[in-house]
C-alpha positions in Angstrom: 11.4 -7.0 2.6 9.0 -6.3 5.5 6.2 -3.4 4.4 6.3 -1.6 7.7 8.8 -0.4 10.2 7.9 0.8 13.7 9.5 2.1 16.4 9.4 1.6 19.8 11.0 4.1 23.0 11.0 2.9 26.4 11.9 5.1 29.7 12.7 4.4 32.7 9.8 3.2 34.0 9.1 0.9 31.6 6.4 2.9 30.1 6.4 3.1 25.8 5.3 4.6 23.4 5.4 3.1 19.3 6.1 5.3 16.4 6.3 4.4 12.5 9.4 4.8 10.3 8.2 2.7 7.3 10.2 3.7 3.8 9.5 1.2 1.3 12.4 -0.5 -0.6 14.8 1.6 2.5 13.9 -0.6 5.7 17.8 -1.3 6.2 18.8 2.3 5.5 16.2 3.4 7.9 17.0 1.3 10.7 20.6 2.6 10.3 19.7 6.3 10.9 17.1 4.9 14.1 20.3 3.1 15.4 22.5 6.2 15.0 20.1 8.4 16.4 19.8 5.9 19.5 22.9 6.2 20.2 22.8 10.0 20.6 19.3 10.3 22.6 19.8 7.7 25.5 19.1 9.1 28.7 17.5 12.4 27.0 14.3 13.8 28.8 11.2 11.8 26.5 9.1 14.9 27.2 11.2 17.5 25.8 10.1 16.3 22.3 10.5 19.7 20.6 14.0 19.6 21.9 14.9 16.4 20.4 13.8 16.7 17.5 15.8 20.1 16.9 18.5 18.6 18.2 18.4 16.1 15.6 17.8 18.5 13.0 20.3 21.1 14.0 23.2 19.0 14.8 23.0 17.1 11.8 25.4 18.2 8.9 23.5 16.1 6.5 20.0 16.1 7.0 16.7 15.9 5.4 15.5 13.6 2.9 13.2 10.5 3.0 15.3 8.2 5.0 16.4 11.0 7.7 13.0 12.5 8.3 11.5 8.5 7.9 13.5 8.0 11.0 13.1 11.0 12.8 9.4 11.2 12.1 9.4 7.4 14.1 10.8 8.6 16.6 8.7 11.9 16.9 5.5 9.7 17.0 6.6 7.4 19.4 7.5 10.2 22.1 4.0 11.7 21.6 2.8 8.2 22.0 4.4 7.8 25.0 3.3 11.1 26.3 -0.1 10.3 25.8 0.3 7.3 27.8 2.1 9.0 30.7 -0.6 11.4 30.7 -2.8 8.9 30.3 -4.7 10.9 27.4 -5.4 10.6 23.3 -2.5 12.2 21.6 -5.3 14.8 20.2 -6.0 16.5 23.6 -2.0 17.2 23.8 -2.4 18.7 20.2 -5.2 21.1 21.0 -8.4 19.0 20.7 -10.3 17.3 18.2 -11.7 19.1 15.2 -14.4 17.5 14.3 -16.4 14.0 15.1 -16.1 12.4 11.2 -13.6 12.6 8.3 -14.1 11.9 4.9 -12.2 9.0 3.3 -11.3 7.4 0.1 -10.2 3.8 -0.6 -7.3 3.2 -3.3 -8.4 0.5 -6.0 -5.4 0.6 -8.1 -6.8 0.9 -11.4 -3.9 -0.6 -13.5 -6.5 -1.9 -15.8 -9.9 -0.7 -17.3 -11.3 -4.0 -16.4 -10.7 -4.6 -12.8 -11.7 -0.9 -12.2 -15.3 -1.4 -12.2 -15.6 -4.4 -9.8 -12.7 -3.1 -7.3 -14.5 0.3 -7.2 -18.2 -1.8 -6.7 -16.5 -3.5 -3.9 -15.9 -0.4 -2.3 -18.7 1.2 -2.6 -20.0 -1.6 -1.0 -18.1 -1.2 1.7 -19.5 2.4 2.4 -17.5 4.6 0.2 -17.9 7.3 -1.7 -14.7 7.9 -3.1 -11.7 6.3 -4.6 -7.9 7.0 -5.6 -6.4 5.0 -8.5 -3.4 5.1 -11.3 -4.1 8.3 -13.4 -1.9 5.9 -16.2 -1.1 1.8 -17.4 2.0 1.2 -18.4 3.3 3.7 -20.7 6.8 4.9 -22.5 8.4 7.3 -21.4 7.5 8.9 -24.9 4.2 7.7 -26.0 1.5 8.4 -28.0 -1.3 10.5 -26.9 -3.8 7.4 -27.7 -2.5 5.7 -24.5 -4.2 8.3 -22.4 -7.6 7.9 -23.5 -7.5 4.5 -21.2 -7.6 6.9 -18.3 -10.3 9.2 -19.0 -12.3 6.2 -19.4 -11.6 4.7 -16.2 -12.4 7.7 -14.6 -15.8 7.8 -16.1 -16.3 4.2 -15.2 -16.0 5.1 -12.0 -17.5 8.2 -12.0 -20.6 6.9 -13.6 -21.1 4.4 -10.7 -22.0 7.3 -8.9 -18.5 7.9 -7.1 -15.9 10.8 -6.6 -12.4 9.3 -8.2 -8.6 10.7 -7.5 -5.9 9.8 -10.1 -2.5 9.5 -9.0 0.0 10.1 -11.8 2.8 9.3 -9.3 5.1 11.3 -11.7 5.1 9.2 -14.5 4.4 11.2 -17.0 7.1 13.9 -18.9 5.7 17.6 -19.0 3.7 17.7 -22.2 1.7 14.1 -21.8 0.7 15.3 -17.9 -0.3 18.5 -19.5 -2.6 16.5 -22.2 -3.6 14.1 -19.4 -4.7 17.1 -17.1 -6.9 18.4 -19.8 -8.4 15.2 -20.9 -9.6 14.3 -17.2 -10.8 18.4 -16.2 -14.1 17.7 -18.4 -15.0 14.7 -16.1 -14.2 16.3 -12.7 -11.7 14.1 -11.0 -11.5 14.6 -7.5 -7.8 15.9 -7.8 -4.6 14.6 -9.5 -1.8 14.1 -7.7 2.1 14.2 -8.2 1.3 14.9 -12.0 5.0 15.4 -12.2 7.9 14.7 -9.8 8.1 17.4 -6.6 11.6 18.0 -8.2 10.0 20.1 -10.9 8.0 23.3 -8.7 8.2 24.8 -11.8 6.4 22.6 -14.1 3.5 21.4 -11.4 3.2 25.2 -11.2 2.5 25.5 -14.9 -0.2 22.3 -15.3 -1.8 23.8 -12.0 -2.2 27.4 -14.2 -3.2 25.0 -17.0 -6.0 23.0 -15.4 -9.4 23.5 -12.8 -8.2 20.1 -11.5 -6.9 20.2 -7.9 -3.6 19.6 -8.0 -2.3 17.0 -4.9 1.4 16.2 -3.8 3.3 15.8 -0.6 4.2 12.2 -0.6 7.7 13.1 -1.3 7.7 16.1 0.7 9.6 16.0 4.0 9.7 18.6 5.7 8.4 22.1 6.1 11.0 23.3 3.8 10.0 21.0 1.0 6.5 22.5 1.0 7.4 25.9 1.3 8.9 26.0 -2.4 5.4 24.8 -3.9 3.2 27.4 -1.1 5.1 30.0 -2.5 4.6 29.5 -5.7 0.9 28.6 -5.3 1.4 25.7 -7.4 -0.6 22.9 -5.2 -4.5 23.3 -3.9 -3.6 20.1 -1.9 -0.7 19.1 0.5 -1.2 15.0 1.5 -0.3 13.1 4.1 -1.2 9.6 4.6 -3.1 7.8 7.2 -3.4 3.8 6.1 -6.2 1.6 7.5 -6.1 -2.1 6.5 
């Protein structure tokens, strides 16, 4: 199954623009919606973007979700890329300008298993980093003893001891009372944030382990739309809202 899917909108000049619609594990489901939503958009205006993309929204009965907003996000990227190109300008001057001249980064190390964490987070400090995001967890049952969490504290202060800033991703794993435990555990050894330390389906329950813990609380990878986020802004329940930007 091919990692990435991109998109790609032509005019009628010829001139295009490429947009990304990659959905792991979904590539065939996504390339139906992009097919479907073809078939609607031929021969609408490219540089009424706004337009299109309510369109798509509005007249869809069903709508939302990761494969829906996978596709329409493609397309939304590829008409800004192509209006860059008419224009014959950086896609940031149309969005109001750059913000700054540098970003901080991290580099994701995996962090599976205590031993390959030191030398993966070596090599990328070699490479100029001063941060990294890895697995908050191993393995682990879906009940499990509390024991199995010590493995992550002391990854963290592997890493944290060679002098760099880690993020743990619990990607959800975890059932309520074990993220709650894990939270605590990792607070003493200031972990950059944690992230997703329970599925977005629970507002309620990342609400409670962010009133629990000083750890900055991360999640938006399974977020979709504006509506999605609202539920968690409202309940103050997330210090960070990610997005992903992926350099090889």
């Amino acid at each position: 199954m091919p990692r990435w899917l991109f998109v790609k909108i032509t005019d009628e000049d010829g001139k295009f623009g490429w947009g990304e619609a990659t959905l792991e594990g979904h590539t065939e489901a996504v390339e139906g919606t992009l097919d479907g939503f073809a078939k609607r958009f031929i021969a609408f205006e490219a540089d009424d973007i706004e337009h299109l993309w309510q369109c798509a929204w509005r007249q869809s009965f069903y709508r939302g979700g990761p494969v829906f907003m996978s596709a329409l996000s493609g397309i939304d990227i590829a008409l800004w890329d192509l209006k860059a190109r008419r224009l014959n300008v950086p896609i940031h001057q149309l969005l109001g300008g750059k913000v700054r001249q540098r970003v901080a980064v991290y580099a994701w190390i995996g962090g599976d298993r205590p031993s390959d964490v030191e030398s993966a987070a070596l090599a990328r400090k070699k490479q100029g980093f001063k941060a990294v995001k890895m697995n908050a967890t191993e393995d682990v049952g879906w009940l499990d003893s509390p024991s199995v969490l010590q493995g992550s504290v002391k990854r963290l202060q592997v890493v944290r001891g060679l002098g760099m800033d880690a993020a743990l991703d619990f990607h959800g794993r975890l059932h309520r009372p074990m993220a709650k435990q894990l939270a605590k555990a990792l607070e003493p050894h200031g972990p950059l944030f944690i992230e997703e330390p329970l599925l977005s389906e629970h507002p309620e329950g990342i609400k409670q382990i962010s009133d629990l813990t000083t750890c900055a609380v991360a999640l938006g990878e399974r977020l979709y739309s504006r509506w999605d986020v609202k539920k968690f802004l409202e309940r103050e329940c997330s210090t960070q809202i990610t997005g992903t930007l992926e350099f090889d």
